[in-house]
Structure formats: C-alpha cells, structure tokens
C-alpha positions in Angstrom: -43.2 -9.1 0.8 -40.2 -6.8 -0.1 -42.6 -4.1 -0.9 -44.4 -4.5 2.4 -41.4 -4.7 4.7 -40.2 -1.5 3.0 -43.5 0.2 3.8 -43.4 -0.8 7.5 -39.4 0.5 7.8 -40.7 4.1 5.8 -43.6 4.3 8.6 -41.3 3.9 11.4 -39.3 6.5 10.2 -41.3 8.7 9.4 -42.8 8.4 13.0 -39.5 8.4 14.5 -38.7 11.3 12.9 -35.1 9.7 10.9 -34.2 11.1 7.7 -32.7 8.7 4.5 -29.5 8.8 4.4 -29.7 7.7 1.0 -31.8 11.1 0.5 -29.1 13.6 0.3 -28.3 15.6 -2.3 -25.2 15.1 -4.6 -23.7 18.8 -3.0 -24.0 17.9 0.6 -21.1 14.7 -1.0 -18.7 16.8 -1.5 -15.7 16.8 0.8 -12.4 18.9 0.9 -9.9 17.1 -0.7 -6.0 17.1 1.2 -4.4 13.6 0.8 -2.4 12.7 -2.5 -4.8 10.5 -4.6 -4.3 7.8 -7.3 -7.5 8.0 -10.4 -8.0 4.2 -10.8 -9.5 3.0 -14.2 -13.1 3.4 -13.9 -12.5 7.1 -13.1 -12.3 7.1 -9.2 -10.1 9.0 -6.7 -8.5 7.0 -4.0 -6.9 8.9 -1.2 -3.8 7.4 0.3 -1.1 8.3 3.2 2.3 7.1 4.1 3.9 5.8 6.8 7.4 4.6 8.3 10.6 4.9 6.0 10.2 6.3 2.6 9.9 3.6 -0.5 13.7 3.2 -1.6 15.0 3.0 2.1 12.5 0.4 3.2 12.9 -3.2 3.7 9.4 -4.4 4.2 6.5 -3.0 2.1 2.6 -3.4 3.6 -0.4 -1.9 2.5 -3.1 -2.1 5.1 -6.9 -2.6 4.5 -8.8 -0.3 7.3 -12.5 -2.1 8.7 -15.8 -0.2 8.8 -15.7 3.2 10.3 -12.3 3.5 9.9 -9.8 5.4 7.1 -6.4 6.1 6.2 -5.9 8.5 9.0 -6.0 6.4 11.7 -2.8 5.1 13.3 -2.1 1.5 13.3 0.1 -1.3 15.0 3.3 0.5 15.4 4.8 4.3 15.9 6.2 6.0 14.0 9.9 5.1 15.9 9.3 1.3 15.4 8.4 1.6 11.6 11.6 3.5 11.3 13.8 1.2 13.7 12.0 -2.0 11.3 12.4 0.0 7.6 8.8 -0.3 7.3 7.3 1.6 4.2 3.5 1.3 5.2 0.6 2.1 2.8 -2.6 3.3 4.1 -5.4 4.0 2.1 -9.4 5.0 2.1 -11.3 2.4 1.0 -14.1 3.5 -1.5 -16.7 6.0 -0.1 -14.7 6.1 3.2 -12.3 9.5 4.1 -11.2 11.2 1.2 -12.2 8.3 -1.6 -14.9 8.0 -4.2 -17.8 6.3 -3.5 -18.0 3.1 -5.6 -22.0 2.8 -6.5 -21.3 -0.5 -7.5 -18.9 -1.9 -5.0 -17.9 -5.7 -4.8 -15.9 -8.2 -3.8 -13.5 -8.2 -6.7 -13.7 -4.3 -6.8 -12.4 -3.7 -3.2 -9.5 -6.5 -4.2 -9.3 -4.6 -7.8 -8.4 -1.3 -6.1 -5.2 -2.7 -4.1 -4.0 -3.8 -6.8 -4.1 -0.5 -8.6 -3.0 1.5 -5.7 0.4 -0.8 -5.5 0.8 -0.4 -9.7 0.1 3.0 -9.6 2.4 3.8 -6.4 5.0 1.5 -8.0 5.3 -0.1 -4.4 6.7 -3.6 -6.5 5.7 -6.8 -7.6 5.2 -8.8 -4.2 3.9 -6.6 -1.0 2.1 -7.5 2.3 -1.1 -7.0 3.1 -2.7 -6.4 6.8 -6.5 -6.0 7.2 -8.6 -5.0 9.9 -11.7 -6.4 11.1 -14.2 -6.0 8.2 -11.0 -4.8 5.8 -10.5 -8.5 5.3 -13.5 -9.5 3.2 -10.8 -7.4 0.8 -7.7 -9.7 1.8 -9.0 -12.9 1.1 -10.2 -12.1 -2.0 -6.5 -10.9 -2.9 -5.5 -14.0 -1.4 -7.7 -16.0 -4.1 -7.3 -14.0 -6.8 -3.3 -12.9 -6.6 -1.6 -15.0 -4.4 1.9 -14.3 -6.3 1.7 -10.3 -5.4 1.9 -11.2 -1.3 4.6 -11.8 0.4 2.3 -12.2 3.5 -0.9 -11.6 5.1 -2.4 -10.8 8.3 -6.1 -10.8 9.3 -6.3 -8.9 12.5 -9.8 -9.2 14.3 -11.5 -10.6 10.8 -14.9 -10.8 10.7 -16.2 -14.3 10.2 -19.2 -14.4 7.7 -22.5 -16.5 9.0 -22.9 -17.3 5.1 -20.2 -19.3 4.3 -20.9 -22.3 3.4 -18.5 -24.4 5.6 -19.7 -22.8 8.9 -21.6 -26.1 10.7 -25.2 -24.7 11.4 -24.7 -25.7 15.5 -21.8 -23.5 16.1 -24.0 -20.6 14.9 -27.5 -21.1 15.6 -27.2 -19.7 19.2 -24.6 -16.9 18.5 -25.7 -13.5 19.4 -23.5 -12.2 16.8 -25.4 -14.0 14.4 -28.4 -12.9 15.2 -26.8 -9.0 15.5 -25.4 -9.1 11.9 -28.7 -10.2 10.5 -30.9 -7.5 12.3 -27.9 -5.1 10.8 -28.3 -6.0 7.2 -32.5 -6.5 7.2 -31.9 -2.6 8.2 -29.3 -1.9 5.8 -31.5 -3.1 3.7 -35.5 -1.9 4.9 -34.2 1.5 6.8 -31.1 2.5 6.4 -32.0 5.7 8.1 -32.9 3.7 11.7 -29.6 2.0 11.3 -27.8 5.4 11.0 -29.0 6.4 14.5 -28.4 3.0 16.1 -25.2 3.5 14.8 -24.5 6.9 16.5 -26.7 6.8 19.3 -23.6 7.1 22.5 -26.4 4.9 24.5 -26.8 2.0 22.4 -24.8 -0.7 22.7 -25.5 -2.7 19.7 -23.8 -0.6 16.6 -22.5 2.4 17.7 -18.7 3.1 19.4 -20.0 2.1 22.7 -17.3 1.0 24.8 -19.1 -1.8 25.8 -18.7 -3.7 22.4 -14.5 -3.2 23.4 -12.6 -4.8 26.0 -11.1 -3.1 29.3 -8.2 -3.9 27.5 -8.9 -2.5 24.4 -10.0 0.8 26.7 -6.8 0.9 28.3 -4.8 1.0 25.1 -6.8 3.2 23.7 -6.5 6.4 26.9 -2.9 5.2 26.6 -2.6 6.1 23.0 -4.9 9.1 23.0 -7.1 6.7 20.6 -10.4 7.5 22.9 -12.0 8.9 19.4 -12.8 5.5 18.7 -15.4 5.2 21.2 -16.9 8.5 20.5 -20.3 8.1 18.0 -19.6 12.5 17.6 -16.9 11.2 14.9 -19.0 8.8 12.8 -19.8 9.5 9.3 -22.7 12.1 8.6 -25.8 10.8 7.2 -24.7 11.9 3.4 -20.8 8.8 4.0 -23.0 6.7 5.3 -23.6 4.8 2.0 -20.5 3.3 2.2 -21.0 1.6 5.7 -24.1 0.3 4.1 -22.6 -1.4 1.5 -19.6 -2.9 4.2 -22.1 -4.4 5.9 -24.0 -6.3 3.2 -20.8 -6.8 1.7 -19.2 -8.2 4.9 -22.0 -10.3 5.5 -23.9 -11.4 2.6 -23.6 -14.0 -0.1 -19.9 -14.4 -1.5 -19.0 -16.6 -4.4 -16.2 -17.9 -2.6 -15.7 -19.8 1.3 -12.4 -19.2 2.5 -12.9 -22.3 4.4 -12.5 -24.1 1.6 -8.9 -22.4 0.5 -5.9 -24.4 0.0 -3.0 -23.1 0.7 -1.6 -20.8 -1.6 1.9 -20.9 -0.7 3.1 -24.6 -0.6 6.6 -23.6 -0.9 6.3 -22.0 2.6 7.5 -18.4 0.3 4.7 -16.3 2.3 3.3 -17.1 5.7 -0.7 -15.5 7.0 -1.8 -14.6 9.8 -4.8 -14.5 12.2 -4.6 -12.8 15.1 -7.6 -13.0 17.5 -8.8 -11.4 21.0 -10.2 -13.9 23.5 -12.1 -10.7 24.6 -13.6 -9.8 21.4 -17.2 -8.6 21.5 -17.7 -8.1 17.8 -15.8 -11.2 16.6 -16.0 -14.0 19.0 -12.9 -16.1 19.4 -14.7 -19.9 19.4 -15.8 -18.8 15.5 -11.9 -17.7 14.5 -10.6 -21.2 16.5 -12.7 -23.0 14.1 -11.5 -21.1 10.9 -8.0 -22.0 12.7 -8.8 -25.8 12.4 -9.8 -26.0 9.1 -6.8 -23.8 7.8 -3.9 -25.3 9.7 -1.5 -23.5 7.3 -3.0 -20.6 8.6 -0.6 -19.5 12.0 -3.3 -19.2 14.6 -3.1 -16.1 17.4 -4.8 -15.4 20.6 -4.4 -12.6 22.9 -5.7 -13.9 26.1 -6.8 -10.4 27.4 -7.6 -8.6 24.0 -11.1 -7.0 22.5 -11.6 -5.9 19.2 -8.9 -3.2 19.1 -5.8 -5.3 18.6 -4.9 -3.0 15.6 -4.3 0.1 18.3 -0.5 0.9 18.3 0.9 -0.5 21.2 2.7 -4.1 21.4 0.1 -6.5 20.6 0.4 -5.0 17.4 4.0 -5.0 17.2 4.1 -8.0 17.4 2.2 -8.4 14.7 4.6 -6.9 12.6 7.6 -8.7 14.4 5.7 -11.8 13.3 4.2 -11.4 10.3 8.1 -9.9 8.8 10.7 -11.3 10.8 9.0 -14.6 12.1 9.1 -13.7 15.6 6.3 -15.2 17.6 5.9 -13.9 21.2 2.5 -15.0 21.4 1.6 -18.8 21.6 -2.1 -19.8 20.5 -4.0 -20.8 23.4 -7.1 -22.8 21.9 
C-alpha cells in the first residue's frame, strides 16, 4: 500500500510539474557560514546568537527553542532596552537543519533535547538555565522537561503545538478538529510528496501551510507592521527546496508517535524551585485554545495563560511577550487565565 501511495504522489508531481526537494544535490546545501558555532559530539555545527546583557552581568539566563520556519535571527519577546533594563543574557540558537545549523539525518526527540544541553555546556551558560519554546520548538522542551528537570530554573511554552497522538487526548475533543485533520494531510505529504508540500507551503494564496496571514490573527498583524516583523507573512522568505528537509522532519516529529505523553507528567518541581508556563492566544489559528485549556486541566501545576485577543504570534516583541518574561522571572502576572 506504501508502494502504491508513493506511486500516486510521484505521478502528481510529475504532472504538476514539482521537483523533490529531497532531490538536490549535496552542493546546492551548502550555506555561508557568519554566526559563532558550537561542534557538538556527533560532529555537527550549531549556530548560535546572543542577546540582552553579556553572560557575567546577567541575572537571568534563557535559551530559547525557535518553531518551524523560524531561526536564531529572529527577534523575540522583548527589545533589546528591556533585556538590558531585566539583565537578561538570552540564548538563541538554530535548531538542526534550520539557519546556519547542520542538518541532523537522523533527528529525534532526545537529539533536539540532547543538543541544548550541549549548547549550555559548551557556552558554559551554568548548571540551571530557563528555557522558552515557540510553537513547534516545544516538542524540544518537554522532552528537557522529562529528561533534565534539575538544569531548569523555568519553562515557558509559548503557542505549543498540541500533538493529536498523545495518548491522553479523549478521542471526542479531536474527532471534529480541523486542525486535526490539517496536521494529518501535512504529514501523509511529508511523507508521499514532500515536493507538493513544499509548494503548499510557499504558495502566498494558500491558506493552509504557507505564511498566509489568514492562519494569524488581526492582532498578531498589528504587532507584526508595528514591529517591522511583516516578513513573517511573506512565503518569498521560506526555505529553498534544498532546507526543506528539516521542516519535514518538524512536522513528523511534531506530530507523530512519541514515547512519552506530557499529559501524563508529574510535576517535576514539588518544591515549587521552578515554575512553567503556557501561554495561549484565544485567537490562535494554528493551535486552538479549547486543546491547550484541556492540557491546562490535566497539569494544574502548570500556570495557565490566555491572551483574549492573541493569534499565533505571541512570541513577536511587544508586551504580551514581556510579560512573559516579567512572569516567567520575576513572578509578575498581568494576565489572568480566562477559561
């Protein structure tokens, strides 16, 4: 059945006229190198920047965890003046095959977890750090959150995706989400024709996987002219047919099988000595809210947030995010849940 689905896709293709992105040769990978980089142990470059304070004047220390179609380059939560003004020393980094990083051929789970570790050895950022992820960055964070709970001195998921597959989801709060039944489509083309996915990905008329701005919020919109951020609507800027291997293997990543439900987590911290985070758009198009109240419920040592008027872009720098920061290292809370 495999064979014949992957006939069908290679027919299409070929009739539509869409190239493999899998197809390219090993030259047309190569990419001009300009960020510092850290060689982890299995041989890769990662590709990292640095924001806020430096190191020995900082107070708080955060690595962030960027989603698909994202990188290192991309400004998050906070200028420049607030990171100063809070003695933030922020950590941004490419994850693998994104920006400036190695593609890892055989990415996981526990790789993606693997490699924040080694990028906070290797900078020598110290023992306990906190980690913020974006979107689809936080199929990385929990998997730190299970695997080394004493390196985090707190964690916040902002826009996480929510994966159909785990076990704990109850089959009638899914069965008529349109999310659902977007994420499978995306992964049986991931998987069939990867090159048909690539061009509903960057095709500026359709709505269903490329940077639309119909998938974002007005909100999100405004932020976004505010900031000068309107790149992140524009499909121009997505990754060329030879990166796009490492979308690929975020979405069936993302969304596939884990060996793990997060659901079923106990808390980690039962001394109260870190505190996570979700933080959640009512608005959100790619992630809807009635999924993240549920993970809510079932991890009440979780601190639940909901921006009444926010999309999917909650991580754009302005003051929902912020506050993020304001809450996640000071324990100020502006923003009451409004389940």
């Amino acid at each position: 059945m495999e064979m014949l689905f992957k006939k069908i896709a290679a027919s299409i293709l070929s009739f539509l006229g869409y190239s493999d992105p899998q197809s390219n040769s090993r030259a047309e990978l190569q990419r001009t190198v300009t960020s510092p980089r850290i060689r982890l142990k299995d041989g890769r470059y990662l590709a990292y920047r640095e924001r806020g304070v430096t190191m020995n004047k900082s107070i708080h220390r955060i690595i962030l965890v960027h989603g698909i179609n994202s990188s290192k380059d991309k400004d998050f939560l906070a200028t420049q003046e607030i990171l100063e003004e809070m003695r933030i020393y922020m950590l941004q980094f490419d994850r693998a095959g994104y920006g400036e990083s190695d593609q890892n051929p055989i990415r996981s789970l526990d790789s993606e977890a693997s490699d924040i570790e080694e990028l906070a050895d290797q900078l020598q950022i110290g023992s306990k750090f906190y980690l913020i992820s974006v979107s689809a960055g936080s199929y990385p964070a929990w998997n730190c959150l299970r695997r080394i709970p004493h390196r985090l001195t707190g964690v916040a998921f902002v826009v996480p995706i929510v994966n159909y597959k785990w076990n704990s989801l109850p089959h009638d709060l899914i069965k008529n989400d349109h999310a659902n039944k977007l994420w499978r489509l995306v992964i049986w083309l991931a998987r069939y024709a990867p090159g048909l996915l690539y061009s509903f990905f960057t095709q500026k008329s359709n709505g269903v996987l490329s940077g639309n701005p119909s998938l974002f919020s007005k909100k999100d919109i405004e932020v976004a002219k505010n900031a000068n951020r309107l790149e992140v609507f524009d499909p121009k800027l997505y990754p060329k047919q030879s990166d796009f291997e490492s979308l690929l293997q975020d979405f069936t990543l993302a969304y596939g099988k884990w060996d793990f439900d997060p659901l079923e987590f106990g808390n980690p911290f039962t001394e109260n000595e870190s505190s996570v985070h979700i933080w959640q758009g009512c608005e959100d198009k790619i992630v809807p809210c009635h999924l993240q109240r549920y993970v809510s419920k079932r991890l009440p040592w979780i601190h639940y947030h909901e921006v009444g008027d926010g999309g999917h872009a909650l991580w754009h720098v302005g003051p929902v995010g912020e506050a993020i920061l304001r809450s996640l290292l000071l324990g100020q809370d502006p923003y009451s849940p409004t389940i």
